[in-house]
One Martini backbone bead per residue (centre of mass of N, CA, C, O) as a GRO file, in nm:
protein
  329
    1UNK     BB    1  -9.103   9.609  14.933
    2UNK     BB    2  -9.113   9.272  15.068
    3UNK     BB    3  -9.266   9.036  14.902
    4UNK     BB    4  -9.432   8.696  15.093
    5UNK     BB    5  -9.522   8.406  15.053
    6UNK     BB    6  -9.606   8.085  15.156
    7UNK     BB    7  -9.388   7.893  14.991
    8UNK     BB    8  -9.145   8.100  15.093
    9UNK     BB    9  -9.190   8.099  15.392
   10UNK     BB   10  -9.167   7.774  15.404
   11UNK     BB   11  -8.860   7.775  15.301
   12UNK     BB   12  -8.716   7.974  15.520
   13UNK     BB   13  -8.810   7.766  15.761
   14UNK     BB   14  -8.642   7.706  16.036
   15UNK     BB   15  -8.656   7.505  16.329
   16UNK     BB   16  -8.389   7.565  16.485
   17UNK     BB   17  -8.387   7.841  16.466
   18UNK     BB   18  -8.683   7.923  16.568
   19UNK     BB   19  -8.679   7.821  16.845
   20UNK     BB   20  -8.382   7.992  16.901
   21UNK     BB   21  -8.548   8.253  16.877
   22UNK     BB   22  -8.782   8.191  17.080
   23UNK     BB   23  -8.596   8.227  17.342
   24UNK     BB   24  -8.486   8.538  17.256
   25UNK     BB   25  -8.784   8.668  17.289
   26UNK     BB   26  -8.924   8.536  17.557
   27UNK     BB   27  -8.702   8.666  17.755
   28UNK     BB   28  -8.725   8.920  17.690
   29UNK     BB   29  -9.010   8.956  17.793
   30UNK     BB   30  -9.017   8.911  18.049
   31UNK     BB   31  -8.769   9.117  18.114
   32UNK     BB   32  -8.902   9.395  17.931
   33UNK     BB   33  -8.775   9.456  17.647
   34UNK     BB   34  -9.038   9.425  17.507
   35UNK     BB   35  -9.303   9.416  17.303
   36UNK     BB   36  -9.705   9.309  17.379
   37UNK     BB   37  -9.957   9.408  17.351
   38UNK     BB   38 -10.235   9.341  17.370
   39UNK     BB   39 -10.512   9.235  17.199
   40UNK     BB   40 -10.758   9.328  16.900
   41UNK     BB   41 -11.059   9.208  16.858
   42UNK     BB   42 -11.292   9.142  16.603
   43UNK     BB   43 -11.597   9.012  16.592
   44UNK     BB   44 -11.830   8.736  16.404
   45UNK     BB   45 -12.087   8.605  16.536
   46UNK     BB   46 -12.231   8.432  16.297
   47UNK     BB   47 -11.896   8.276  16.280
   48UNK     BB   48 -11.727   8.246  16.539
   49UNK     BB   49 -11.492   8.488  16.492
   50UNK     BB   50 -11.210   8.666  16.400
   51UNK     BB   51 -10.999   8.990  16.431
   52UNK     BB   52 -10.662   9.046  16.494
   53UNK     BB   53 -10.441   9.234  16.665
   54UNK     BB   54  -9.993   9.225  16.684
   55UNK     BB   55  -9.817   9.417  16.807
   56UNK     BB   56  -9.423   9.402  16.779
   57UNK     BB   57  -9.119   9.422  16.983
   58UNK     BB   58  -8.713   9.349  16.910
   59UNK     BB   59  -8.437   9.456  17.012
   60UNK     BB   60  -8.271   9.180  16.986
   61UNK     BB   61  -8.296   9.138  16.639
   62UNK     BB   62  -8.473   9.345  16.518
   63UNK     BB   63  -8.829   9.420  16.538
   64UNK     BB   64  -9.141   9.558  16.359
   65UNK     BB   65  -9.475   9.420  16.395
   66UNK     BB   66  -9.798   9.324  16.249
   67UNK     BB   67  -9.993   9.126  16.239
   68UNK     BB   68 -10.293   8.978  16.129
   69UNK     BB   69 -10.595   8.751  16.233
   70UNK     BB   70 -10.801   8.498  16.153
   71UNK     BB   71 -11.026   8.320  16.351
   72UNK     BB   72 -11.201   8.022  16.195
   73UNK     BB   73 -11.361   7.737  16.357
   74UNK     BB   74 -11.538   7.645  16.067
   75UNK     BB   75 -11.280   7.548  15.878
   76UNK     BB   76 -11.221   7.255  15.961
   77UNK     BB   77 -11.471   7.150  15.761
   78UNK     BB   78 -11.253   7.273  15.547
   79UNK     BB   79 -10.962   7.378  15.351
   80UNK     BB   80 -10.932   7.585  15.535
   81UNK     BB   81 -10.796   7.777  15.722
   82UNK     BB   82 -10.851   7.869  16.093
   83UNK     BB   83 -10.571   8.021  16.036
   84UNK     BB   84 -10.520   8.372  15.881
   85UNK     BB   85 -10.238   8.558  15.792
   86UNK     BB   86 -10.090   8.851  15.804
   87UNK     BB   87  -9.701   9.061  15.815
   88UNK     BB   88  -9.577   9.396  15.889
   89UNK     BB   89  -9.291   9.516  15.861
   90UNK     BB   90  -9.071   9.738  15.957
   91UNK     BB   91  -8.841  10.025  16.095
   92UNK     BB   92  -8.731  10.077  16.388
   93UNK     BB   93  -8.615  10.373  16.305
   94UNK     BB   94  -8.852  10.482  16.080
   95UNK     BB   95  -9.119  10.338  16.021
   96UNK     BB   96  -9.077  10.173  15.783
   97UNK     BB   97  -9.233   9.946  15.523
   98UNK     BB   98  -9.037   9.642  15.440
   99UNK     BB   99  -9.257   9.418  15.456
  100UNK     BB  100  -9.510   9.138  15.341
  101UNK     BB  101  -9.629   8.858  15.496
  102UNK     BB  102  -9.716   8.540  15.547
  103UNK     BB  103  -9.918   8.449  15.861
  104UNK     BB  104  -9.986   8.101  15.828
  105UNK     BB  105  -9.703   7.991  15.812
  106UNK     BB  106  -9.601   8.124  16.080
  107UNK     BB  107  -9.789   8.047  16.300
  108UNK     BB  108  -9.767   7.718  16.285
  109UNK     BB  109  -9.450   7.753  16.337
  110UNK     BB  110  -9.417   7.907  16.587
  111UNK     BB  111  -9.621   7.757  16.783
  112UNK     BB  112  -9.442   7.483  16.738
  113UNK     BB  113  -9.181   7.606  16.846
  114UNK     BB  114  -9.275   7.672  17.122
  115UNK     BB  115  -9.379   7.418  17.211
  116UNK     BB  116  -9.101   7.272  17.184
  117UNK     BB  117  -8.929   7.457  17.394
  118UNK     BB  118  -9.089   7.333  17.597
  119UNK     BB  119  -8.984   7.043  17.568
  120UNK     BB  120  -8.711   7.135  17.632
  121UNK     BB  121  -8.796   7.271  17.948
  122UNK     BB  122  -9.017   7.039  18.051
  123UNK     BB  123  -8.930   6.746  17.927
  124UNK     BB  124  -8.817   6.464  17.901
  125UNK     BB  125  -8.529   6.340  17.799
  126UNK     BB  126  -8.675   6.008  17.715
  127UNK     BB  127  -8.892   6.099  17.507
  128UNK     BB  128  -9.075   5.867  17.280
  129UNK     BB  129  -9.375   5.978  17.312
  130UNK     BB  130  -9.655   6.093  17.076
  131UNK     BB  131  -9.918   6.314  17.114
  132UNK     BB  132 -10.170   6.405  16.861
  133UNK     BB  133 -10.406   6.633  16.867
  134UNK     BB  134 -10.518   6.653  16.587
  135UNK     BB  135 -10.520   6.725  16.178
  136UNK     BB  136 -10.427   7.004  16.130
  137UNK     BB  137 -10.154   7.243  16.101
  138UNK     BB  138 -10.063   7.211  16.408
  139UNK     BB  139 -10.020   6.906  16.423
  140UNK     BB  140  -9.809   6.901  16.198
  141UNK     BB  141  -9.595   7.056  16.278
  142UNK     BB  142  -9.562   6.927  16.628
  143UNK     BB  143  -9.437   6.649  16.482
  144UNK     BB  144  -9.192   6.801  16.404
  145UNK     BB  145  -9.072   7.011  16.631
  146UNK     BB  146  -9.075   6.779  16.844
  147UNK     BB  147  -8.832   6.606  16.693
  148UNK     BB  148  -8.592   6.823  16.776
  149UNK     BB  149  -8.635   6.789  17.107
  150UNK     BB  150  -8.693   6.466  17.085
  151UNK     BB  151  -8.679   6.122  17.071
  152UNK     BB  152  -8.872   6.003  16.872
  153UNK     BB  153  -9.058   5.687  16.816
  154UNK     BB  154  -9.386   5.741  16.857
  155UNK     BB  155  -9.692   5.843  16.672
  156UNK     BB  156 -10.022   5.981  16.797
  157UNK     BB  157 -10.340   6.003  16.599
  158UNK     BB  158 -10.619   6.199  16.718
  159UNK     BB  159 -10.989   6.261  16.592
  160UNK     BB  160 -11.285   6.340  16.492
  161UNK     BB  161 -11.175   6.240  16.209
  162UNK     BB  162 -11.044   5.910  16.086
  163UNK     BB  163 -10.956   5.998  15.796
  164UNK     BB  164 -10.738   6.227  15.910
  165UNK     BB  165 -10.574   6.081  16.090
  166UNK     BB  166 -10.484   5.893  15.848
  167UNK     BB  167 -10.359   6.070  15.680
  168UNK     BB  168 -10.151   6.245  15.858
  169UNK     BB  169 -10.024   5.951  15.944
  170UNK     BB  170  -9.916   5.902  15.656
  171UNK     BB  171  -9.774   6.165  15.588
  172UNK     BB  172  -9.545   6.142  15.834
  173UNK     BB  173  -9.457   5.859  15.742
  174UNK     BB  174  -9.262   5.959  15.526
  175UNK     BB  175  -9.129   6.233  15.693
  176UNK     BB  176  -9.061   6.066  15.927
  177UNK     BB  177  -8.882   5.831  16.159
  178UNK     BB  178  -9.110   5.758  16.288
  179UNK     BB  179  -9.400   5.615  16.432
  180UNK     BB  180  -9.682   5.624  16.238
  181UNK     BB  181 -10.040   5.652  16.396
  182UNK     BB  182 -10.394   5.586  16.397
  183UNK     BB  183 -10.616   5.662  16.656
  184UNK     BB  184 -10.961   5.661  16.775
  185UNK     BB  185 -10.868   5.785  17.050
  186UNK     BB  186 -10.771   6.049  17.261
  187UNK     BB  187 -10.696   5.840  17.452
  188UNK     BB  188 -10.501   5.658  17.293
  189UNK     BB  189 -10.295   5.884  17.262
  190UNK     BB  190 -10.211   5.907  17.568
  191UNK     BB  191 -10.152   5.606  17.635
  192UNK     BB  192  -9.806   5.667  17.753
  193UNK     BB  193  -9.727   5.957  17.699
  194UNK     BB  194  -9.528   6.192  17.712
  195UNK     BB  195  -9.607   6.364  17.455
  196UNK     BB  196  -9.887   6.650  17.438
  197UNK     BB  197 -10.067   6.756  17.148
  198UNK     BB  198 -10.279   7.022  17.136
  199UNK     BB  199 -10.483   7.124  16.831
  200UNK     BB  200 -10.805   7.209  16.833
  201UNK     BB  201 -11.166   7.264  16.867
  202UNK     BB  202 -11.270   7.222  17.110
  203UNK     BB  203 -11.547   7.195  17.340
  204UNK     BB  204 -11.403   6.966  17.491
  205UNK     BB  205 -11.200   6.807  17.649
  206UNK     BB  206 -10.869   6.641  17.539
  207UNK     BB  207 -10.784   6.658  17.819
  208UNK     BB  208 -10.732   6.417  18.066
  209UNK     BB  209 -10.636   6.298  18.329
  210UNK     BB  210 -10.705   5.971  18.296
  211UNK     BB  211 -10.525   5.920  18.062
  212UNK     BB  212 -10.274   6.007  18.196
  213UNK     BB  213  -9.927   6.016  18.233
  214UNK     BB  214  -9.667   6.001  18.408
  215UNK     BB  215  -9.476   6.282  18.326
  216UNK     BB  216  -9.628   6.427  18.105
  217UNK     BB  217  -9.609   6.676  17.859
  218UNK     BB  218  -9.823   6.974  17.781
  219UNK     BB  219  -9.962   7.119  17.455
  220UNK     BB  220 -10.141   7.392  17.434
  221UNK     BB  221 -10.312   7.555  17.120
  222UNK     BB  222 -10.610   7.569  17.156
  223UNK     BB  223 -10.939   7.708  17.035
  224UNK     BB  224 -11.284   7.819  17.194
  225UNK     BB  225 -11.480   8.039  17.297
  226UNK     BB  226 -11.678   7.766  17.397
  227UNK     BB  227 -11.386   7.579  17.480
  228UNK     BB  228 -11.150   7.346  17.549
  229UNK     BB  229 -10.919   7.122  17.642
  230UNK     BB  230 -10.875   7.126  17.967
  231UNK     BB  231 -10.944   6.995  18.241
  232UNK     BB  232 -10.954   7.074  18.608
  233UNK     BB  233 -10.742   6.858  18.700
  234UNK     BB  234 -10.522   6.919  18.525
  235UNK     BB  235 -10.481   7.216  18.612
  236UNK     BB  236 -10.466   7.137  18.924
  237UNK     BB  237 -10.173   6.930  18.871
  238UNK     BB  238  -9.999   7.124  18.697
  239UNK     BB  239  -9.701   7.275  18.577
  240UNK     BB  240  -9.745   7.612  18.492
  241UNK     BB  241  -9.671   7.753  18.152
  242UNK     BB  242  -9.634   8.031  17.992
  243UNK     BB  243  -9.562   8.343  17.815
  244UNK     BB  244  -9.799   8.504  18.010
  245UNK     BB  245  -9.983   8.601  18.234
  246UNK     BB  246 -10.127   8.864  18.110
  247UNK     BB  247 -10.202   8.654  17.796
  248UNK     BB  248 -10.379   8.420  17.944
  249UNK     BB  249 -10.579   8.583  18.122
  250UNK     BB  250 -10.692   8.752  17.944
  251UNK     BB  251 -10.961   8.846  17.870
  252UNK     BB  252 -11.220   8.813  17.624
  253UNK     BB  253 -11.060   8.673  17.330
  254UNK     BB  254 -10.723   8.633  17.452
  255UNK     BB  255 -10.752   8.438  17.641
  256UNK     BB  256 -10.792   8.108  17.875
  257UNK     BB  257 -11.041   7.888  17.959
  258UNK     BB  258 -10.844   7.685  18.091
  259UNK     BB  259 -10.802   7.912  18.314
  260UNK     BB  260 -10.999   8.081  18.368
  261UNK     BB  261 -11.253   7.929  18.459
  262UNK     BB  262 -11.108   7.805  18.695
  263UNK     BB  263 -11.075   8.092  18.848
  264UNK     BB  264 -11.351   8.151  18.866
  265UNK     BB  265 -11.441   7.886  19.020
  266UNK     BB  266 -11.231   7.849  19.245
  267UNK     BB  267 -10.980   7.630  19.195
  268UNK     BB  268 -10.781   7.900  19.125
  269UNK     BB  269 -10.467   8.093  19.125
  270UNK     BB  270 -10.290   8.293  18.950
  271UNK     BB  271 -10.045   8.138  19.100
  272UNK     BB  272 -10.055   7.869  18.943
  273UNK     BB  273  -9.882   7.964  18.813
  274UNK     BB  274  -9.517   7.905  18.741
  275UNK     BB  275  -9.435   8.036  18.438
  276UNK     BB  276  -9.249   8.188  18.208
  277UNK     BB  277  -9.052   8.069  17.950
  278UNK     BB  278  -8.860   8.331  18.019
  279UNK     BB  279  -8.794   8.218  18.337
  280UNK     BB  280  -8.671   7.956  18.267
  281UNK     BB  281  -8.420   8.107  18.052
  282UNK     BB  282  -8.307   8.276  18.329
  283UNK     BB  283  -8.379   8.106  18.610
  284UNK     BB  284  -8.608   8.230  18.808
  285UNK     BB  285  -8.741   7.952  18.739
  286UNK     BB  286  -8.819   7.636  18.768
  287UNK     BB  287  -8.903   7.329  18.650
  288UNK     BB  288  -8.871   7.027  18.653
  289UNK     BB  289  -8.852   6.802  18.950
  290UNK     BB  290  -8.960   6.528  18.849
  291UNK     BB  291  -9.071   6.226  18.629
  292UNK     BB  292  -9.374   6.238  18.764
  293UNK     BB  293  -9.463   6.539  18.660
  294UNK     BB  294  -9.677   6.743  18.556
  295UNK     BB  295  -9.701   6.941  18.257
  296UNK     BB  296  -9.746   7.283  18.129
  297UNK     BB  297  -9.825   7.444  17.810
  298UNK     BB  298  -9.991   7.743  17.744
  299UNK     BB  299 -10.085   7.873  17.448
  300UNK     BB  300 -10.201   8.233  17.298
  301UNK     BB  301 -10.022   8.394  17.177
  302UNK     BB  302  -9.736   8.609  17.054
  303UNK     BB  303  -9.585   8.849  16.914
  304UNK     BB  304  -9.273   8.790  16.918
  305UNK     BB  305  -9.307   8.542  16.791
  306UNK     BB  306  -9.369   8.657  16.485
  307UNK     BB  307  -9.105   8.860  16.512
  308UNK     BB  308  -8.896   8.638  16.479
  309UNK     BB  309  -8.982   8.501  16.236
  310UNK     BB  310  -8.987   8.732  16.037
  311UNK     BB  311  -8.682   8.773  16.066
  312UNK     BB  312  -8.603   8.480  15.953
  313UNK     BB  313  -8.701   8.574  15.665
  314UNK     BB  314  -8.638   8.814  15.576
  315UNK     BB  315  -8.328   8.746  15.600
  316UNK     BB  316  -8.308   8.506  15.381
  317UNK     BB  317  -8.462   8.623  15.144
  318UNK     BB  318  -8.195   8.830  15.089
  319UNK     BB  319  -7.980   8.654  15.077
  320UNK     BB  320  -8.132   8.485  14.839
  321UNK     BB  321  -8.333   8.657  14.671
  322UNK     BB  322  -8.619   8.673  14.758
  323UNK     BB  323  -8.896   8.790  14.658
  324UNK     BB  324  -9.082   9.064  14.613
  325UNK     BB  325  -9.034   9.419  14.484
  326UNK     BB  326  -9.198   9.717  14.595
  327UNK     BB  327  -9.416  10.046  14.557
  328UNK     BB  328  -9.556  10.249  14.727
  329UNK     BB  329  -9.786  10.543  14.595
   0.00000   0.00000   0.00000
């Protein structure tokens, strides 16, 4: 069995390769070619915590794999990350465990590869200004994958604590050739954004429609299980993509309270949803009609996006002869 640490699967993982292998993943799932039943998690009542399995199987790849996942967001005040998982690859012919690998690396990548694949199917085609809401490993994949698939050439990053907007945008100021800066709030970062991307922990929405301009597309991949990201206007007028209806929808604490909430409050109805990314890869379903229409991708993360990554770690890993091989006794 092939096991693979974090900064393995990081040097694995390449962004543009990962985009289009989940748009053939996303593809399959709408048309029901693959498998990614409902999550079920263990909750932490005392810590805010859970800890989720993620089973997922992907013909077209192939690949068969279960995810293990704990999101603890009172993480974002220390070192560690708020989501960390390992992910074990099976042999789809005979069920046997042929991979181990770090799936906190695959989470943060694979996630943000999902919200670019979405910014490259409803995002404007003139897209040049980028709004990153969030400070931790989610903010900074985002700022990078969305530069693959959209020609950014100004990055605003703001968050919770100014010290960490401005690391942040340090950091990135590095590594991209946009400029980037940190401001000072949430509607600062908003202000004139073609491309935004949430991801948080906040407990009140930092997506407010007064803050948002025309034409907009929004990427929110932020949770908490007592909070959301994105205000009632803003979900009542946007039109709406997601993974799946079935994993956006699903009860707590697997879909969106983005969505759930309104739904529940009777703002809007199941059918406000207007496709899933899948839907939009195959034809069926039609993307941005106007320049100035605001569209929206909520994603709760679904199991396929994992084992595309996966798939492409492993296959990688194998060819240039990278991780250690074990045999379980």
């Amino acid at each position: 069995m092939l096991v693979l640490g974090r900064s393995q699967v990081e040097a694995l993982l390449e962004v543009d390769a990962l985009i289009d292998a989940l748009a053939v993943a996303m593809a399959d799932l709408s048309a029901g070619r693959a498998s990614a039943p409902e999550r079920v998690a263990a909750l932490v009542p005392g810590q805010g915590g859970l800890l989720a399995a993620m089973p997922g199987y992907v013909p077209s790849t192939p690949v068969l794999m279960s995810k293990l996942v704990s999101l603890f967001p009172h993480n974002a005040a220390t070192a560690l990350p708020t989501h960390q998982a390992v992910i074990m690859v099976f042999d789809p012919e005979t069920g046997q465990p042929t991979a181990l690998l770090d799936g906190t690396a695959i989470t943060a990548a694979r996630t943000a590869a999902c919200s670019a694949l979405s910014a490259r199917l409803l995002a404007r085609e003139d897209a040049t200004v980028l709004a990153v809401l969030g400070t931790g490993a989610q903010a900074r994949s985002h700022a990078h994958a969305m530069c693959q698939v959209r020609p950014i050439q100004q990055i605003r990053v703001a968050g919770r604590d100014p010290r960490k907007a401005a690391a942040l945008a340090a950091e990135l100021s590095g590594t991209l050739t946009a400029e980037v800066r940190a401001v000072p709030t949430y509607a600062a970062a908003l202000d004139g954004a073609d491309i935004a991307a949430a991801t948080t922990h906040c407990l009140e929405p930092v997506i407010r429609r007064p803050w948002l301009t025309p034409g907009v597309h929004i990427t929110s991949v932020g949770y908490n299980p007592d909070g959301r990201e994105i205000d009632d206007a803003t979900i009542a007028q946007a039109l709406i993509c997601v993974e799946t209806r079935q994993a956006a929808l699903a009860p707590f604490p697997a879909g969106s309270n983005d969505l759930l909430n309104p739904l529940r409050d009777g703002l809007i109805t199941a059918d406000h949803i207007h496709a899933e990314l899948g839907e939009l890869l195959s034809g069926t379903k039609t993307g941005r009609t106007t320049p100035g229409q605001i569209t929206l991708y909520k994603s709760v993360g679904v199991a396929v996006q994992d084992a595309a990554a996966a798939a492409l770690v492993v296959t990688a890993a194998r060819e240039r002869g990278i991780g250690e091989e074990i045999t379980l006794r």
